[in-house]
KEGU-464537 format. One record per residue (C-alpha): x, y, z; residue in one letter. Coordinates in steps of 0.001 Angstrom, whole numbers, plus 524288, in hexadecimal, padded with zeros to 5 digits. Example, Ala and Ser with C-alpha at 12.3 -4.5 7.8 and 13.67 -1.06 7.14 Angstrom:
REM KEGU-464537
8300C7EE6C81E78A835667FBDC81BE4S
This chain:
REM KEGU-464537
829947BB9277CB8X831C07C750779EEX82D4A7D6637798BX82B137DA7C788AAX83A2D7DBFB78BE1X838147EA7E790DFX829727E757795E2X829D07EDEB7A285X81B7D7EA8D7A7D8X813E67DEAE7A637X805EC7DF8A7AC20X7FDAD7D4067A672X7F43B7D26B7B46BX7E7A27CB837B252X7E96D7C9367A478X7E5A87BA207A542X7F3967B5007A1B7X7F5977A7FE7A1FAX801C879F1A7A240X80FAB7A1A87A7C4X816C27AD527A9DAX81B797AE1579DEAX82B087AD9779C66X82BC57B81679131X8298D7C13E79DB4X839A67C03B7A10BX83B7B7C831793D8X835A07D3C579A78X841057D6157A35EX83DC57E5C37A526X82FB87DFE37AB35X82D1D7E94F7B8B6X81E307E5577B8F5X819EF7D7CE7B706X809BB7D5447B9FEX804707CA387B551X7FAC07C8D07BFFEX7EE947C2C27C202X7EED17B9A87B446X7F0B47A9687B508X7FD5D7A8A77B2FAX803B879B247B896X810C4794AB7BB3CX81D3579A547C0F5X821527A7987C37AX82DCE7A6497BAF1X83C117A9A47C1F6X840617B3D17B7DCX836827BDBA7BD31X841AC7BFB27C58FX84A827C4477BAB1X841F27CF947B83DX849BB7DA757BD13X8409A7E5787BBABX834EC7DD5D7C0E8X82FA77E4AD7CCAFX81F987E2C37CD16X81C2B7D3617CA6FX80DD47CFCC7CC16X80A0D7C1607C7B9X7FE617BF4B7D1EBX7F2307B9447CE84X7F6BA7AF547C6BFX7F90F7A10D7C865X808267A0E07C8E2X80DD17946C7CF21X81C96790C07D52FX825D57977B7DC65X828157A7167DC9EX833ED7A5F17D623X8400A7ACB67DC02X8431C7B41E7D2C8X838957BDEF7D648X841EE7BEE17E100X84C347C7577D79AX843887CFE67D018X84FF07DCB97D266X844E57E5987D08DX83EE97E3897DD5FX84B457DF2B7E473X853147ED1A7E13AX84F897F9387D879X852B87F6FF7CBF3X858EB8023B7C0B4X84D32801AC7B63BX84EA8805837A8E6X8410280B847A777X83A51811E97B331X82ACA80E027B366X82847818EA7BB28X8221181ED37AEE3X8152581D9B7ABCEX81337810527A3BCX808CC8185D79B44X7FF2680E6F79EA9X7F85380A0B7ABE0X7FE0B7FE017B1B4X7F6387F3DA7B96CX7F7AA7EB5D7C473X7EDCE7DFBC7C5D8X7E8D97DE5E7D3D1X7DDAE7D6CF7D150X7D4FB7D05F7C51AX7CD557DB6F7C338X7D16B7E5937B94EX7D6157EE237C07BX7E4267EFCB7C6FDX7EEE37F8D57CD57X7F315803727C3A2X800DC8076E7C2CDX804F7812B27B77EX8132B810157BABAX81BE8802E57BD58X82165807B27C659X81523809337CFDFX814DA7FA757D17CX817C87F59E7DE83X825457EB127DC2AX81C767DEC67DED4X81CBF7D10A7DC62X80F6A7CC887DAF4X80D607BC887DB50X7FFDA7BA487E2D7X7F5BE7B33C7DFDEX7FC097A6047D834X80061799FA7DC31X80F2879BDC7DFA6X81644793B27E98BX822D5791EF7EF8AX829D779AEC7F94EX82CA07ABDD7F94AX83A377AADA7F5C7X843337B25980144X84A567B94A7F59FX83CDB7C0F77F359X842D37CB667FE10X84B177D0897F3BAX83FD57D8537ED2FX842597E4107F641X83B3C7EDF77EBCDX82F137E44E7EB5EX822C77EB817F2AEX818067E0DB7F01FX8191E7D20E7F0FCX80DC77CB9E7EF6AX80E817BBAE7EF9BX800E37B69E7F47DX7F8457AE117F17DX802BB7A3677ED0CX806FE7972A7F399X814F979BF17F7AFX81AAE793358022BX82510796A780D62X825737A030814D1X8265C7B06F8143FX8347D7B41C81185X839887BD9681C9DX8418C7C4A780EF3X835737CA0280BB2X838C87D379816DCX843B47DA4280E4EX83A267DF6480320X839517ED96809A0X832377F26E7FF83X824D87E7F8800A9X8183A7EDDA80156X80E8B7E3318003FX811BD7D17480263X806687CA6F8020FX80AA87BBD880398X7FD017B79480809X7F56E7AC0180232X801707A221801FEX809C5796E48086EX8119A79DBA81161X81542798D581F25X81E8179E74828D0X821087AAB382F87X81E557BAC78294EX82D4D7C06E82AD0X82D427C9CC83572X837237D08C82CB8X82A287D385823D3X826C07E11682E58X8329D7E848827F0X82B787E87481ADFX828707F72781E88X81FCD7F9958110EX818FF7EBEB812D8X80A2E7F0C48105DX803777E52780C26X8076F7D6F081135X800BA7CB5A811C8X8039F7BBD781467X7F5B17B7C381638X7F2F77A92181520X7FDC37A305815D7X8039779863820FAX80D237A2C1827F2X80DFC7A402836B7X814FF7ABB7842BAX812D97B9DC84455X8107A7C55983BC9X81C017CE5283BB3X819BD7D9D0843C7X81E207E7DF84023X81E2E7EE928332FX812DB7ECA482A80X80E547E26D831BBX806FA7EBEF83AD2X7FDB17EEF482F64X7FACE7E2AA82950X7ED4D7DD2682C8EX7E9C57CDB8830E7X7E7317CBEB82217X7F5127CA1B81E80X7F7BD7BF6082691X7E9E37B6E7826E9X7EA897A85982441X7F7227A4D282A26X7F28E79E1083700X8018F79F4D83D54X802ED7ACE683B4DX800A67B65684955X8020E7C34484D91X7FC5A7CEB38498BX7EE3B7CF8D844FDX7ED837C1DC84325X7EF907B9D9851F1X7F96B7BD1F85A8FX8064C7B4F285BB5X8078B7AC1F86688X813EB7ACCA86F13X81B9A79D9786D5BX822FC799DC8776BX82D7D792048702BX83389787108772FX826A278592880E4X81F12777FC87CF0X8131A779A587D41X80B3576F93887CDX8048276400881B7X7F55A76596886A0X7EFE475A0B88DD4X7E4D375417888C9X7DDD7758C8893ACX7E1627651B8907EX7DDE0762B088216X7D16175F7C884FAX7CE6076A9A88D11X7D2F27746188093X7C94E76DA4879BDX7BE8977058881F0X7C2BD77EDD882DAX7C3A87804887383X7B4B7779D687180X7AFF17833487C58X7B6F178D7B87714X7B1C178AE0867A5X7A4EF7891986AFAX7A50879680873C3X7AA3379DDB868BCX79F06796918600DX7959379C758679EX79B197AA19868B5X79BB07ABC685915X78F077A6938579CX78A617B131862C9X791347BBA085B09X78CA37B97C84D95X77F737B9AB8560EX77FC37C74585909X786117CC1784C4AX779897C6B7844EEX770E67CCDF84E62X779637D93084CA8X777E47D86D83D6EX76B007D5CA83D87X767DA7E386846F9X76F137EA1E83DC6X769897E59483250X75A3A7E7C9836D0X75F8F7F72083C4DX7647A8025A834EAX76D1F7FCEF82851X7780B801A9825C0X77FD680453817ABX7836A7F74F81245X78F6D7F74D80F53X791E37E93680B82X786F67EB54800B1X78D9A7F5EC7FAB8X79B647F1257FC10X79F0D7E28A80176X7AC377E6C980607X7A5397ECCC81138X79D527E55A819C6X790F97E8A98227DX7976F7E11B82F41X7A1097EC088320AX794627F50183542X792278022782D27X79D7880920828B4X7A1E68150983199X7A33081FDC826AEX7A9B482EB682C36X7A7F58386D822AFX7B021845B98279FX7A80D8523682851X7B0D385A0481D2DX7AFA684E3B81484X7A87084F1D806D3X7A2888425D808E5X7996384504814B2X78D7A83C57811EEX7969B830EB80DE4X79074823B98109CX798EA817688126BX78E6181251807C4X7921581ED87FEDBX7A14F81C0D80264X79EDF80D337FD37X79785811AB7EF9EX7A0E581D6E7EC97X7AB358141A7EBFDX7A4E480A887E58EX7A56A800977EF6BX7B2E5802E17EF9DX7B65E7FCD77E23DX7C3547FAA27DD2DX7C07E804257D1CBX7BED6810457DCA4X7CCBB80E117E311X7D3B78197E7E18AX7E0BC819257EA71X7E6AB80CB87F453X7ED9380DDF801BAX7F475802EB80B00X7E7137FF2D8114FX7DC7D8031680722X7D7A78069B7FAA3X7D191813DC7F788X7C51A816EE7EE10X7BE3C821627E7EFX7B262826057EC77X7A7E282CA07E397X79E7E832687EEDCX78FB9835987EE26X79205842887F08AX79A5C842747E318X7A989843BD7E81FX7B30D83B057E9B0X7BB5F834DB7F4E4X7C5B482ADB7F6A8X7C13881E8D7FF85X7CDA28188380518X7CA4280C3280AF7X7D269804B581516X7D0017F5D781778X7D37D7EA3081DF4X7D8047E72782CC5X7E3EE7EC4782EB5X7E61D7F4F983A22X7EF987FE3783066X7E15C8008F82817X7DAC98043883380X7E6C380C20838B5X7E6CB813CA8296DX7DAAF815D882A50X7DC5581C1B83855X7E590823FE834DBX7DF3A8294D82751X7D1B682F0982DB7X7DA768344383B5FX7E43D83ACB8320BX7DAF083F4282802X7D06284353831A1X7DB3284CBB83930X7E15E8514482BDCX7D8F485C4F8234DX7E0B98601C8183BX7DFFD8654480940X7EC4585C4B807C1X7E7BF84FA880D1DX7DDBF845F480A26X7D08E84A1380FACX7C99F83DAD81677X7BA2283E4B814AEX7B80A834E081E9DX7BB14825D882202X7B18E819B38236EX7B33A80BC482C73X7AD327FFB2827C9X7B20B7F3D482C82X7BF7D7F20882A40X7BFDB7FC5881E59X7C33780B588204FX7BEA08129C81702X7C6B5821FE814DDX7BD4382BF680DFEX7C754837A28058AX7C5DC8407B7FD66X7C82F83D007EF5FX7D564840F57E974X7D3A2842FD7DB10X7E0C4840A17D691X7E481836427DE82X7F1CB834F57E387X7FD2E83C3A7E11BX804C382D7B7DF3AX7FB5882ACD7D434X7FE7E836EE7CE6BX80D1B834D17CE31X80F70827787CD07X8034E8201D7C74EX7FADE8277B7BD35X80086829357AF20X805B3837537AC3DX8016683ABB7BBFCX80E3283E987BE7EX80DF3847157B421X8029984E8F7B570X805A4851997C506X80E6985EA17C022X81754864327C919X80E2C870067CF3BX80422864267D2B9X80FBA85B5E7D74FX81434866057E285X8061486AB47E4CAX804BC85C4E7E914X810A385D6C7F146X80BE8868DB7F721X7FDF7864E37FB1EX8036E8564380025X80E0985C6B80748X8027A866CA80E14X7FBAE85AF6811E6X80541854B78194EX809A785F7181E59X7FB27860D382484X7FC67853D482961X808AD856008308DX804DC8613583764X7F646861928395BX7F16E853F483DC0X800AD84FA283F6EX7FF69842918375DX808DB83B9D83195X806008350F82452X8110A82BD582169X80C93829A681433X80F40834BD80AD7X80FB582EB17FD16X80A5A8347B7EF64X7FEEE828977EF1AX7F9AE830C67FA2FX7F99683DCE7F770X7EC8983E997F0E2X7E9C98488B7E627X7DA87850E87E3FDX7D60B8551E7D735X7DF1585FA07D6A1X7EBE78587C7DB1EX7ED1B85E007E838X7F314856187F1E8X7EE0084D4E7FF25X7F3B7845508066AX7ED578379F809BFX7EEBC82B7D81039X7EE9382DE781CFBX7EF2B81FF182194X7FD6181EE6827E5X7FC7E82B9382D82X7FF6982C7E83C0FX7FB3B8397A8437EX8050D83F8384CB6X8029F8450A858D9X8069E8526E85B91X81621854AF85C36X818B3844D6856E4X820598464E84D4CX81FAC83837848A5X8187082AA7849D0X81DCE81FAF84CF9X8173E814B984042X818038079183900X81EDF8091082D7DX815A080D0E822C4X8146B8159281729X8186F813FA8074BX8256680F41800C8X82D46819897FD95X825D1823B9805E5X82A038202D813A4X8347B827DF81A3CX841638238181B96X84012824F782AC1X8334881EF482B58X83794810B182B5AX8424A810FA83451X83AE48190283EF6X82DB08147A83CEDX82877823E084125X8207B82A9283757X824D183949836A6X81F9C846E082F40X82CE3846C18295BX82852837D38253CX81D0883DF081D29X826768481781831X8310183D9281189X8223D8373D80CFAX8205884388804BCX82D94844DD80169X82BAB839D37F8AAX81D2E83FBE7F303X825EB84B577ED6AX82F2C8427A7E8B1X826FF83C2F7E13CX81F37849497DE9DX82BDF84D457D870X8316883FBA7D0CDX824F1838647CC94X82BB182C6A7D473X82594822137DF09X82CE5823C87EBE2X8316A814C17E9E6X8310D810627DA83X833B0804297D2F8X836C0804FC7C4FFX842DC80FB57C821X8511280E5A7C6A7X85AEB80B817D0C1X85AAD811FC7DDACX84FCA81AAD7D79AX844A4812977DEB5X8433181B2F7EABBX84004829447E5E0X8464482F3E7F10FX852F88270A7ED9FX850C182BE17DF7AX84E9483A4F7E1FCX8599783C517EA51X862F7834277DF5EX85E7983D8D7D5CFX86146849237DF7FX86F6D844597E1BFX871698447C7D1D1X86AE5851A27D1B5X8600F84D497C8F7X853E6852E77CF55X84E9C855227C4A6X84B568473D7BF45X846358459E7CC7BX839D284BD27C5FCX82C688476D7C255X82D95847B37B3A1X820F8850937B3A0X8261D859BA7BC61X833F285AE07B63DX831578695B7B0BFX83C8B8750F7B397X830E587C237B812X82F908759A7C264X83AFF870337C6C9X8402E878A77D0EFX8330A8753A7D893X834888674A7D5CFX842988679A7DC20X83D7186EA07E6C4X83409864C27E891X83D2D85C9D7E84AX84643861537F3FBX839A9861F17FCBCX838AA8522C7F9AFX8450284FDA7FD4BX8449C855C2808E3X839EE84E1C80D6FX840EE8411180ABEX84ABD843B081101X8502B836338183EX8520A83D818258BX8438084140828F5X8488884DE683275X84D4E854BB826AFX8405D853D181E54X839028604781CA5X82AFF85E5B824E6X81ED685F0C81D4AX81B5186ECC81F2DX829A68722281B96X826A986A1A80D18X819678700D80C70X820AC87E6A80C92X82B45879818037DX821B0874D47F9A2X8182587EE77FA1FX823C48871D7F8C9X8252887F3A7E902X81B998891B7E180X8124B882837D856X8134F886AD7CB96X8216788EDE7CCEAX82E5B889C87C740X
């Protein structure tokens, strides 16, 4: 088959396909998307996948795929160095691209190639064999995602050397032997699992180990440490007495005794909690919950719902919170952080909030969520996020805001078709201006540290006016601190220099944060981006390039490239720049960039 030698996407998910991946597919060497997930495909994955050089985002999952991962995935260039691309898929495609996560019909939208994460996608079939060691090549990937498969051997420790991976789920397989301690210098590591498999020793320690929960390591009886049992101390070299039979004996009498106590005990406890429920049941009833939504249950007790006195909300009900959201359907979500979705709320009262809702057991949830109501409750600002109040139930934390008409000021930029266009340059600096007065507020006022500064959360009303949000990794300093000592967290492309060689989070931290927000205020670009040429990747790297060749002026956002405005834009421009600057004592602090921007005029050339 012929006719698809510059096809550049390929996104045939859940289209019932049947048969092998067919071998026409190698004609379409420019290929930088490949999806044909969730179909019935069967047999191999062929070798020359490897061959295709431009190949970055691979996603065969749900399907019934059989044999080895062959190692040729190993070489796709693409995700082992940056490769010089002919045409740039930064541009808007024209049409809305989608990413299957599920059978239903709907999926993860993406306007531009370039948004999708470098993955390779192969859950979900029946593949076997061993993770090649070679597979630590693919330094550029960010999400590899094997489970669900039969793969045999053990976890290569190579894996360590892909700096750039986000999420490795290697759960549901064959696995045996040890997790590589080495894994705990995979700094951006935000999703990791190896449930269910036959591994054993401890979990690493360190890193982003400190936030995983007990899920991502159930079902592998010889792994310790952590949440899951604690490791016991061997004595190597000691054998261990044989027990007499006396001895023997004697256990067994102590382990009956022992079984039969415990017996007893459950049965006296399940007792009283029937007696409890059935007091409670013949009292005062309270809103059932589990009625109106299964996801929460009744045995947690009724939801504790705060609703702050300046809030709009004041009669809320955790029964009005469930409806306005409608139950919290996938069709309301709105937005998605590291620990939670968040959903639209259409209240009784007629306006609207933003539900952000935190799940799971993970200390780092409850630690976000901590963190978001103690910085939020402190912090009173025209610039930030306003928090209407915050609700426990069970092991869900539920974060009331107020609603945010336009979304994000990522979205705007980087996802919706002709958004870039329509965010002129006055609104572009009057967004500056207002996120910049924010932070500023946050640094001085309650003293608290954000530490994660990106365009996805700066959040924008119906007017475009700026607020910061996302208060989850911030950390509150004490009077005269001027830093906090912190695990490495925060986004690609966003953290400071500094950050990962001192571990201290810093003002001046937040300031090289919204260094990059100008940046990409002023270019259009992602801090990090795929489909670019050659040492153009990191925008920072870019920016100053085209600085050095004195041509500043291609730096620019297409939509903002107007002589009207282009002294203000190169103004702009020198403010970013100082804030990213590599040594942190030379950046400008945030009320110094506040005066310089305010000192841009809106509206004058």
């Amino acid at each position: 088959m012929t006719g698809f030698e510059n096809l550049l996407i390929l996104a045939l998910g859940n289209c019932g396909l049947n048969g092998r991946i067919p071998n026409w597919l190698f004609n379409c060497r420019k290929l930088q998307v490949l999806d044909l997930s969730w179909n019935h495909l069967e047999g191999n994955i062929p070798s020359w996948i490897g061959r295709m050089e431009d190949l970055f985002y691979l996603d065969f999952s749900n399907n019934s795929l059989t044999g080895e991962i062959p190692k040729g995935i190993t070489e796709l260039e693409s995700l082992i160095s940056v490769k010089s691309y002919t045409y740039s898929l930064n541009t808007s495609t024209g049409i809305p691209l989608f990413v299957k996560r599920n059978q239903s019909s709907s999926g993860l939208q993406y306007n531009q190639a370039s948004s999708f994460p470098p993955s390779i996608l192969l859950s979900n079939n029946r593949l076997n064999g061993t993770i090649w060691p070679e597979i630590g090549k693919l330094k550029q990937l960010h999400v590899l995602d094997l489970s669900r498969n039969s793969i045999t051997g053990t976890i290569p420790s190579s894996i360590s050397n892909m700096i750039n991976l986000e999420t490795l789920d290697l759960s549901y397989n064959d696995l045996h032997g040890l997790i590589p301690s080495s894994f705990n210098q995979l700094t951006f590591l935000s999703k990791f699992s190896v449930a269910n498999n036959h591994l054993e020793g401890a979990i690493p320690t360190g890193g982003q180990f400190l936030s995983f929960s007990s899920s991502s390591f159930e079902g592998n009886p010889g792994i310790c440490g952590k949440l899951i049992s604690p490791c016991a101390v061997n004595n190597v070299g000691l054998q261990k007495p044989t027990p007499s039979r006396a001895d023997s004996k004697f256990g067994r009498s102590i382990i009956l005794s022992l079984t039969i106590s415990v017996g007893i005990g459950i049965a006296l406890v399940l007792a009283v909690l029937l007696l409890r429920i059935s007091r409670r049941d013949a009292g005062v009833p309270i809103e059932d919950a589990e009625e109106e939504n299964p996801i929460f249950s009744d045995a947690f007790g009724p939801p504790k719902l705060v609703i702050f006195k300046n809030a709009d909300c004041k009669d809320l009900t955790f029964t009005d919170l469930l409806k306005s959201t409608n139950n919290f359907n996938q069709s309301n979500i709105i937005g998605c952080g590291g620990f939670g979705l968040v959903y639209k709320a259409d209240l009784p009262n007629g306006s609207k909030a933003a539900v952000k809702r935190l799940s799971g057991d993970c200390g780092q949830m409850e630690r976000e969520f901590q963190a978001e109501v103690e910085a939020l409750s402190r912090a009173q600002h025209k610039n930030l996020v306003s928090l209407q109040g915050y609700c426990r139930y069970g092991n869900d934390r539920l974060l009331i805001y107020s609603y945010m008409e336009n979304g994000s000021l990522d979205y705007w930029l980087h996802e919706k078709v002709d958004g870039g266009s329509f965010l002129n340059w006055d609104t572009r600096l009057r967004i500056a201006q207002g996120s910049a007065r924010g932070l500023a507020y946050l640094h001085k006022e309650p003293n608290i540290v954000h530490r994660d500064i990106k365009t996805s959360n700066i959040l924008l009303d119906e007017k475009f006016e700026a607020h910061l949000a996302d208060f989850g990794l911030s950390r509150l300093l004490h009077p005269y601190d001027t830093h906090v000592t912190t695990d490495l967290v925060g986004t690609l492309g966003y953290i400071p220099p500094e950050y990962g060689q001192t571990l201290t989070a810093t003002f001046r931290g937040d300031v090289y944060s919204f260094g990059i927000v100008l940046l990409e205020l002023i270019t259009g670009r992602r801090p990090v981006e795929v489909c670019k040429g050659k040492n153009c990747r990191d925008v920072v790297g870019w920016v100053y390039q085209m600085k050095s060749e004195r041509r500043e002026v291609e730096i620019f956002d297409s939509s903002i490239r107007d002589k009207d405005c282009e002294k203000q834009v190169m103004e702009l421009l020198g403010i970013a720049c100082k804030c990213i600057d590599q040594d942190p004592r030379r950046r400008p602090s945030i009320d110094e960039i506040v005066s310089l921007l305010e000192a841009i005029e809106i509206g004058k050339p």
